[in-house]
C-alpha positions, 0 to 999 in steps of 0.5 A: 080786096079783089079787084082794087089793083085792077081799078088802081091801074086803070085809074093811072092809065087813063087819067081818071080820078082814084077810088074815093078821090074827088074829081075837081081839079087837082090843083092851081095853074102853074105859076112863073113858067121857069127858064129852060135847062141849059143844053146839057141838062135839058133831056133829064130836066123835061122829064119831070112833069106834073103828070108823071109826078101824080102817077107815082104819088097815086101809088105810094098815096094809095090805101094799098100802102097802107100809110107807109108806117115803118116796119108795117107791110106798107112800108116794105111796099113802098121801098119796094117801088122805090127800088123798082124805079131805081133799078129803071133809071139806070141808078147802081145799088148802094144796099146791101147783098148788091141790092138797093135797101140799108137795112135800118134795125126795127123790132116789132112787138105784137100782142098774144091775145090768148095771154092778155087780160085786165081783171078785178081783184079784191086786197086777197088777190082773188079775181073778181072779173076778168076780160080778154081782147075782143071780149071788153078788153081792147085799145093801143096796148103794145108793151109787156105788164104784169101789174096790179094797180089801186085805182080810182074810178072817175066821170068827168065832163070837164078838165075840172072834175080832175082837181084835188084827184091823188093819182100817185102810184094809182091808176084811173078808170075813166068815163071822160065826157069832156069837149073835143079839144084836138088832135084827136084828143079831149079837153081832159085827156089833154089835163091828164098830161099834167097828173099823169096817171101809173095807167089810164083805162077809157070806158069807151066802146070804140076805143075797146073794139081795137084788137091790139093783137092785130096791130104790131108796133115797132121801135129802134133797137139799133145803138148811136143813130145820131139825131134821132129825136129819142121817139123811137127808143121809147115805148109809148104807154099802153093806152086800155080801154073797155066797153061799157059792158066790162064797166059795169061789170066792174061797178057792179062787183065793187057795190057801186051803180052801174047806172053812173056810167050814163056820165049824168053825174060827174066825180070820183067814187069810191073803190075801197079794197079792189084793185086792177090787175093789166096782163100783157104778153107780147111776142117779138116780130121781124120789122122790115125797116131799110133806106133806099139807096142808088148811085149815079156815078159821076162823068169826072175820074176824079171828082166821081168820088165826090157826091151830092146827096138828095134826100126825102122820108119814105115812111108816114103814120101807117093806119090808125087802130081803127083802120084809118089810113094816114096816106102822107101825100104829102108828107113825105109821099111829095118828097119821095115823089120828087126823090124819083123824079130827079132820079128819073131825070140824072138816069134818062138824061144822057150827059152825067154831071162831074161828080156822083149823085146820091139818091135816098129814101129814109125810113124812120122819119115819123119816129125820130129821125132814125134812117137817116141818123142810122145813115149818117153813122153808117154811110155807104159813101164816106161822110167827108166825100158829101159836097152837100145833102138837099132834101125834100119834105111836103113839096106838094101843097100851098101852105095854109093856116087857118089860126093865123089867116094865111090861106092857100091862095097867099102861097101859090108861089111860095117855097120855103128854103131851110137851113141853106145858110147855116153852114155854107153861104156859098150853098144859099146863094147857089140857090138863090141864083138856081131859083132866079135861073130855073125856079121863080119862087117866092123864097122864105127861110128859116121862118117855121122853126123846122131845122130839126124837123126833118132828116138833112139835120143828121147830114148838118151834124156831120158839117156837110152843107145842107138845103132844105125845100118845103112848101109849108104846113097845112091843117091836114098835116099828120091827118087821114085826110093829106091825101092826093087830091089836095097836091099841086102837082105843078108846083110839085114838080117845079120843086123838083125842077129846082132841087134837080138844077142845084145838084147839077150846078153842085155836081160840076163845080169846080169846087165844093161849097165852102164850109163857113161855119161848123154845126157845132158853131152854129148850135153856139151862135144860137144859143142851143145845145147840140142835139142827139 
């Protein structure tokens, strides 16, 4: 909108409060003022403050991002600045064609409004009504169909209005009354995963209002990513909805009281004889979809050829079918904020450490895990020649959980350290010793169960040594409101501090961590079988 850049600069100049942002403080007191650098690093060390972090996490967190979905406008925003700040720092590009992007394949789809339609049909075939996007017909619908559907019409106020239904081979019309439940989901939205409809088409106006042909979706097309969760192969089902006009309409024809569609009266009425036809054509859109890749080469003729790698995710959710933006500030906006400090902190330092550092910002996360198991099969440096890969996912918040109790204020200082014994003990207490000398956390590891939940497992797969740092989920985890108003920037920057020490202490060892165990061992001793 006009003016909004104009806003957002002057917002980061003086220090004031973005649109829409509140002004309370944006977080805590820092906590347990860690030790200074040793000489050498000092220079870069001091550069990675709280205030540069809020700058660069009000840009890669703003609506003008828009979420940073994979293959979305918003994403190619954000690797963009990614990019810019790297070229800044004095880091060598590591892309493609001498620039900074790993072009990762994504294929975008986007629906041909003119070409789209569900309709009414009687057993001879005839169209009874028909309703197009925008008129009645509308909702999270993405993949091709050409199908008719018998299908059963139902009102239901709770998951019990569903028992004794035969969804078989048939799709259902629904008018759902029932209580929220969560995820933006309802109690019988919820019971429908277990009947699971040929196709689900919601009587709801808001939901019907959501023109797909303005939204493209995106999917990976590219064959061996190692490590992907599977999500982004798959095609998620179209989700239909029509307003309340269009279901009337439909009643109406089949003999039936529009009048039912009140959700006084709860049940399954029938519909003899009339079928659901789902039209939808697409049509196939670029999808811009890269990992962010710069070099600091190392000081050491020979161990320059070594590299620590330091990973975050740059993508997120993107923006809801409503418009609702999922800003990530957190995830994985306060890892790829960390991502540039350190960056800013090895380029702007002066002394360069032995070995190289390697800086990447993946696409793909939300989807499965995709860039960085694309970069894993398809690395810019040799696999064998990574001592280890540290990566940074939701550094920026005090872990919360209502369910349990745990609150904020229990976390101040708290840092979770995932995965960092797995293959490498050497690995773990390099940073155990790190966090006594320069980090003064209170250490948990391997509490929540997120090994597999973020990219360093794709490096775990290639048996290079891996640390994961994360600072704990929180109810606004995968929600419009992870925004920038609830990061602590302090601690932010603290983690970053950390991570930023340990690459140092790797990069000028006169050795690499050692190998103690394989990532098959460790899938073994644990009784799991190696993931895809």
């Amino acid at each position: 909108m006009p003016g909004k850049t104009k806003t957002l600069i002057l917002a980061l100049t003086l220090g004031l409060p973005l649109p829409g942002q509140s002004s309370r403080p944006i977080a805590p007191k820092d906590f347990k003022q860690p030790s200074p650098f040793p000489e050498a690093w000092k220079k870069g060390g001091d550069l990675i403050t709280p205030s540069i972090c809020r700058e660069w996490l009000s840009v890669l967190a703003s609506d003008q991002f828009e979420g940073r979905g994979t293959g979305k406008p918003g994403f190619k925003k954000a690797a963009q600045f990614m990019a810019e700040r790297f070229k800044e720092f004095g880091l060598k590009p590591m892309g493609e064609n001498g620039g900074y992007f790993q072009t990762v394949p994504f294929e975008g789809s986007q629906v041909t409004a003119s070409k789209t339609w569900l309709s009414l049909e009687d057993a001879k075939g005839r169209t009874l009504q028909k309703f197009n996007i925008g008129k009645g017909l509308g909702g999270a619908i993405h993949a091709p169909s050409n199908k008719l559907y018998s299908f059963v019409f139902v009102v239901a106020k709770s998951p019990k209005d569903l028992e004794g239904l035969s969804l078989k081979d048939k799709a259902l019309l629904l008018l759902d009354q029932s209580k929220p439940w969560r995820f933006g989901m309802t109690e019988v939205r919820r019971a429908l995963w277990g009947i699971r409809p040929k196709a689900l088409i919601l009587i709801n106006n808001k939901l019907a209002a959501q023109n797909p042909s303005k939204q493209m979706t995106v999917r990976f097309v590219g064959k061996g990513a190692k490590g992907t969760r599977g999500r982004g192969r798959r095609r998620r089902p179209n989700r239909y909805a029509i307003d309340k006009k269009a279901a009337a309409k439909i009643l109406a024809t089949m003999g039936l009281d529009p009048k039912l569609l009140s959700g006084q009266k709860a049940g399954s009425f029938s519909n003899k004889g009339f079928f659901l036809r789902t039209h939808i054509e697409t049509q196939k859109k670029p999808a811009f979809a890269v990992n962010v890749l710069g070099l600091m080469e190392g000081s050491d003729p020979v161990l320059k050829k070594e590299v620590v790698g330091i990973g975050a995710h740059l993508d997120h959710l993107g923006k809801a079918p409503d418009g609702q933006v999922y800003n990530g500030a957190d995830d994985d906006g306060s890892g790829s904020t960390g991502l540039l400090a350190i960056a800013r902190a090895f380029g702007k330092n002066g002394t360069r450490p032995k070995r190289s550092i390697l800086f990447m910002a993946f696409c793909g996360e939300e989807l499965g895990l995709i860039g960085s198991g694309w970069y894993a099969d398809h690395p810019v440096l040799p696999n064998k020649a990574m001592v280890a890969e540290l990566q940074m996912d939701m550094i920026g918040r005090n872990e919360e959980n209502p369910r349990s109790g745990e609150k904020a204020e229990d976390n101040l200082n708290s840092l979770h350290l995932i995965g960092s014994k797995k293959l490498s003990n050497e690995l773990h207490e390099i940073c155990l010793d790190a966090n006594k000398r320069f980090g003064g956390f209170d250490f948990e590891w391997d509490e929540e169960d997120v090994f597999f939940r973020s990219d360093h497992v794709n490096f775990a797969k290639q048996d290079i040594p891996i640390a994961f740092f994360f600072t704990g989920f929180h109810p606004q985890y995968h929600r419009t409101s992870d925004t920038i108003d609830r990061i602590n920037f302090p601690k932010l920057a603290r983690v970053a501090r950390l991570v930023y020490g340990i690459a140092w202490t790797l990069a000028e060892m006169d050795h690499r961590p050692k190998l103690d165990r394989t990532f098959k061992e460790v899938m073994k001793s644990q009784g799991r079988r190696r993931r895809r």
